[in-house]
C-alpha positions in Angstrom: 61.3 65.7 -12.1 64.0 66.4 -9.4 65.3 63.7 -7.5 66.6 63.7 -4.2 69.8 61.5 -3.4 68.4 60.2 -0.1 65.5 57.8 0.0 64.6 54.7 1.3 62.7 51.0 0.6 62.0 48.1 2.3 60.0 45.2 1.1 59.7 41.6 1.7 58.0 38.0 0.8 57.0 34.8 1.4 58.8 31.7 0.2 57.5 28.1 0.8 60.9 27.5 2.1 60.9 30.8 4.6 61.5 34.6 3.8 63.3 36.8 1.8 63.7 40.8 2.3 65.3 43.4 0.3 66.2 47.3 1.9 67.9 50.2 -0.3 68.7 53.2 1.2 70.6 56.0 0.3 72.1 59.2 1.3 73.8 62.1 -0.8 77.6 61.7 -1.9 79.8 63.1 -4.7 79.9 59.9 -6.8 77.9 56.7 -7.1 79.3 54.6 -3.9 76.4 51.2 -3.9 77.3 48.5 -1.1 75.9 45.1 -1.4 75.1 42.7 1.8 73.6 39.5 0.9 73.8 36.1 1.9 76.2 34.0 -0.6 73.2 32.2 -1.8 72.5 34.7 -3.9 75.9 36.5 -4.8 75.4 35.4 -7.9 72.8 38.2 -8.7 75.0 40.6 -7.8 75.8 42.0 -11.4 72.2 42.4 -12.1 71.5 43.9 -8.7 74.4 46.6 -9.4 73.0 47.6 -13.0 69.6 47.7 -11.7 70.5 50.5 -9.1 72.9 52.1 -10.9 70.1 52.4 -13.8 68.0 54.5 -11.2 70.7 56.2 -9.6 73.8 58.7 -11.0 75.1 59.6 -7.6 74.7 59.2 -4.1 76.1 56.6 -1.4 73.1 53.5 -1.9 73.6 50.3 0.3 71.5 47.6 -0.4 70.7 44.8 2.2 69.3 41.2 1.4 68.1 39.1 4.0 66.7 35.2 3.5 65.4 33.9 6.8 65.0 29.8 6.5 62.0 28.2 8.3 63.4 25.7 11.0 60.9 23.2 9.5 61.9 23.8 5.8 65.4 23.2 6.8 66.7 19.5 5.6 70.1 18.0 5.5 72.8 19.9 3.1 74.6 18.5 0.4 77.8 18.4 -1.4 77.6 20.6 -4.5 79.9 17.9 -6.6 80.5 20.6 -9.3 82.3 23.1 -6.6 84.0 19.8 -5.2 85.4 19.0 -8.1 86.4 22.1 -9.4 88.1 22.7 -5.7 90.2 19.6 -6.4 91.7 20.7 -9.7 92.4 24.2 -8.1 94.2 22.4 -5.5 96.3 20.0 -8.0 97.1 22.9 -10.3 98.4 25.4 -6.7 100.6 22.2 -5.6 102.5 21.6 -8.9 103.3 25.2 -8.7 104.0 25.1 -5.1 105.1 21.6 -3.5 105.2 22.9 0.0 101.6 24.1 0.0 99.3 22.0 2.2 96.0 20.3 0.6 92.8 21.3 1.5 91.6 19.4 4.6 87.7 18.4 4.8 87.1 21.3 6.8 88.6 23.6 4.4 86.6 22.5 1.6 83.3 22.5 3.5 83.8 26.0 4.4 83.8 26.9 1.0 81.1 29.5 -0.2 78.6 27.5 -2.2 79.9 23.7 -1.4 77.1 23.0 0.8 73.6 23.0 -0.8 69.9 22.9 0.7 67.8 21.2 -1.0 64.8 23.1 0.5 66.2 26.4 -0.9 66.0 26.4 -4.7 68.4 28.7 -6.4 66.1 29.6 -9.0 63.5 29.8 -6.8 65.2 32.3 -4.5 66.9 34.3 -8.0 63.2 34.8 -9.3 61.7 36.4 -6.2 64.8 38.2 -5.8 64.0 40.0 -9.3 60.7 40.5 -8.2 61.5 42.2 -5.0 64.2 44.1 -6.6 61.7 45.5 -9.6 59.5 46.6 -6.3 62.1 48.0 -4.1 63.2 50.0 -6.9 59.9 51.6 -7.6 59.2 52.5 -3.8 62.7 54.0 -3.8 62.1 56.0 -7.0 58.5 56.9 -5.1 60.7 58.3 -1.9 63.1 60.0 -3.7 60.9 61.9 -6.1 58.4 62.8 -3.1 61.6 63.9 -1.5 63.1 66.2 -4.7 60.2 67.7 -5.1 60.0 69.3 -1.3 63.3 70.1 -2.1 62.7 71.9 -5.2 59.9 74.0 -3.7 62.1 75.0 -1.1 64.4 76.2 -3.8 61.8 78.2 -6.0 61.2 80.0 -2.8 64.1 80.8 -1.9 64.7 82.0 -5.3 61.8 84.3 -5.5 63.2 85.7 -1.9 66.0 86.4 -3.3 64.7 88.0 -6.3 62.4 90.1 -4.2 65.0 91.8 -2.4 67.3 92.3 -5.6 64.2 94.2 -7.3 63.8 96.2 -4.0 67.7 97.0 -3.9 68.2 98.2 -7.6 65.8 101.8 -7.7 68.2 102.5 -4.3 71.1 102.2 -6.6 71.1 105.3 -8.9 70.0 107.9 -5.8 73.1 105.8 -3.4 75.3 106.8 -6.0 74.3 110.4 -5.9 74.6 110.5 -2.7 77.8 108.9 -2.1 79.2 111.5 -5.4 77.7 114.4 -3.0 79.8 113.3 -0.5 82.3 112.6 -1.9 82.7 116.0 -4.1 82.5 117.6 -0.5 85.0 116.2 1.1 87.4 116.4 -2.4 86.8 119.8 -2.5 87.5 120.5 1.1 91.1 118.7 0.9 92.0 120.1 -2.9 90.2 123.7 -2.0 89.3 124.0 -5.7 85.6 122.9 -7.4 87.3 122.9 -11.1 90.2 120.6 -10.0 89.9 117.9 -13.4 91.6 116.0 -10.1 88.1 116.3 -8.7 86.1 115.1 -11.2 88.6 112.0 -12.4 88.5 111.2 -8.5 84.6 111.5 -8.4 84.0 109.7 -11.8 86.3 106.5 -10.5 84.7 105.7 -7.2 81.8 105.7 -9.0 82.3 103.0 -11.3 83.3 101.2 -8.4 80.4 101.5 -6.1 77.9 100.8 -8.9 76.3 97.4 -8.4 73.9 97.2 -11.4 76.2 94.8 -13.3 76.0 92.2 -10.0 71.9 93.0 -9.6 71.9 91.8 -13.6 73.5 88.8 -13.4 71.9 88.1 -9.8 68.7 87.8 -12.1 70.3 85.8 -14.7 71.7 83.5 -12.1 68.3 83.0 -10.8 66.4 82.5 -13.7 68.8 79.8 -14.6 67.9 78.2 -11.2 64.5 78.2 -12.2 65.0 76.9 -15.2 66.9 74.2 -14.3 64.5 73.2 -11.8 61.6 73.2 -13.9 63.6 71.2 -16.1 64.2 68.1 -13.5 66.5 65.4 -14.7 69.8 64.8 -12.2 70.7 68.7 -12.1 72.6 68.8 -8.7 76.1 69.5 -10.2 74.2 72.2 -12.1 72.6 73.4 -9.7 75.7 73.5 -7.2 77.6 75.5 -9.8 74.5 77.6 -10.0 75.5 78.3 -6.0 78.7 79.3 -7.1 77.9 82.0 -8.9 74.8 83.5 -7.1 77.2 84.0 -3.8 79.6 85.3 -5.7 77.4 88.3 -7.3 76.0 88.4 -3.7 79.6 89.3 -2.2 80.7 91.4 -4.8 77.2 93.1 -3.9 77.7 93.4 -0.4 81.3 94.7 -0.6 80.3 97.4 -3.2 77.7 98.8 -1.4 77.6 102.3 0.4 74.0 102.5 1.4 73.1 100.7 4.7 70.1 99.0 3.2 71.7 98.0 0.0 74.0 95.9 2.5 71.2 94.7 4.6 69.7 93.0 1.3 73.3 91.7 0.0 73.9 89.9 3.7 70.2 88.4 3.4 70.7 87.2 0.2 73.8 85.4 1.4 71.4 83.5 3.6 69.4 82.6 1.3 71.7 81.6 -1.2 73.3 79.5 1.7 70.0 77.7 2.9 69.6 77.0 -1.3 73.9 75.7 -1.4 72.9 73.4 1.9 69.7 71.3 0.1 71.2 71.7 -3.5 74.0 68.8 -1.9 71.2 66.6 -1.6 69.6 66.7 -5.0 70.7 63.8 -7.5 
């Protein structure tokens, strides 16, 4: 399946103690880039959250936002988390034997510490489990949104691709009588500067421009380019750096095309192609 690097899930539940509420979304971006915004009751999960994403996801820019809402009536008086106290105190002996001068922590510093006050009406294991749970769900909706979304995306592609491969079969039986033509031309104007129809002069001159205007190289590996597009697609899996590649070399063949060209239609193809092939470049950025 192809997955698209923007997608979004929100989800939420119900806790005896108040509410809890998870939100992913993501956009497209060159690397992995995954921000975290949680309340510090449950910054210890954050390793597990950051695996859990990154499991799902190889690149994109992903921010994840945790809310807990306590119920006013759930609320009871906080208490001293003696472990963090005490571990706060050592800290403070151990900085002060290094450095005499520094100042000891007042009661307001140590209250302000993350994780020295404690509610007794939030349980952390409580709180950790339904995290996991809403996690495992968030993470299913956003796989959900970002398939739904890769697959729009890889329709768009395949039609673009059979576009493009429409015009390069209508541009390659033009090829053989452009050439003539252009030869004709060519020969005439040769022998009206030289004055002789023998010249070898004529015929080496004839002979080169031909090999330059002849496009059937580009139109070959226009169709090689595009079946490789296909296959990719058809393949799924996280293709976008493939696929962007893929770009690469499709508007290349389509300049090279355009530039060669000396029939008017030839060039009307090769400048829609580069549309095409640009529409395909623009969505290709957002697959995973």
């Amino acid at each position: 399946m192809i997955y698209s690097m923007t997608g979004f899930a929100s989800v939420a539940a119900e806790l005896d103690s108040g509410s809890l509420s998870l939100e992913l979304r993501s956009v497209n971006h060159r690397y992995l880039d995954l921000q975290l915004r949680m309340p510090d009751e449950l910054r210890a999960q954050e390793p597990v959250l950051r695996e859990s994403i990154a499991a799902q996801m190889s690149r994109g820019k992903v921010e994840c936002r945790i809310n807990l809402a306590v119920r006013q009536s759930a609320q009871e008086p906080a208490r001293l988390n003696q472990v963090m106290v005490q571990q706060l105190s050592v800290w403070s002996s151990q900085i002060r034997e290094r450095l005499p001068d520094a100042h000891e922590l007042s009661v307001n510093d140590v209250l302000r510490w993350n994780g020295v006050l404690e509610s007794p009406a939030l349980s952390a294991e409580t709180l950790h489990a339904a995290l996991q749970t809403l996690l495992l769900k968030a993470l299913k909706e956003f796989a959900a949104a970002r398939q739904r979304e890769g697959e729009k995306l890889k329709t768009f592609l395949l039609e673009r691709v059979s576009q493009i491969e429409a015009l390069r079969a209508a541009v390659a039986p033009r090829v053989p009588a452009a050439i003539v033509a252009y030869e004709s031309r060519l020969r005439a104007r040769l022998l009206e500067a030289l004055g002789s129809e023998d010249d070898e002069r004529v015929r080496q001159e004839i002979t080169l421009y031909a090999s330059k205007i002849d496009v059937d190289e580009e139109l070959s590996r226009l169709q090689t380019h595009l079946a490789e597009v296909q296959r990719v697609l058809e393949k799924g899996g996280a293709v976008g750096k493939r696929l962007d590649f893929l770009m690469q070399e499709l508007h290349r063949e389509a300049n090279t095309l355009g530039s060669k060209s000396v029939d008017a239609e030839v060039s009307r193809s090769a400048m829609e192609i580069k549309i095409l092939i640009e529409q395909m470049r623009e969505q290709v950025q957002n697959i995973e």
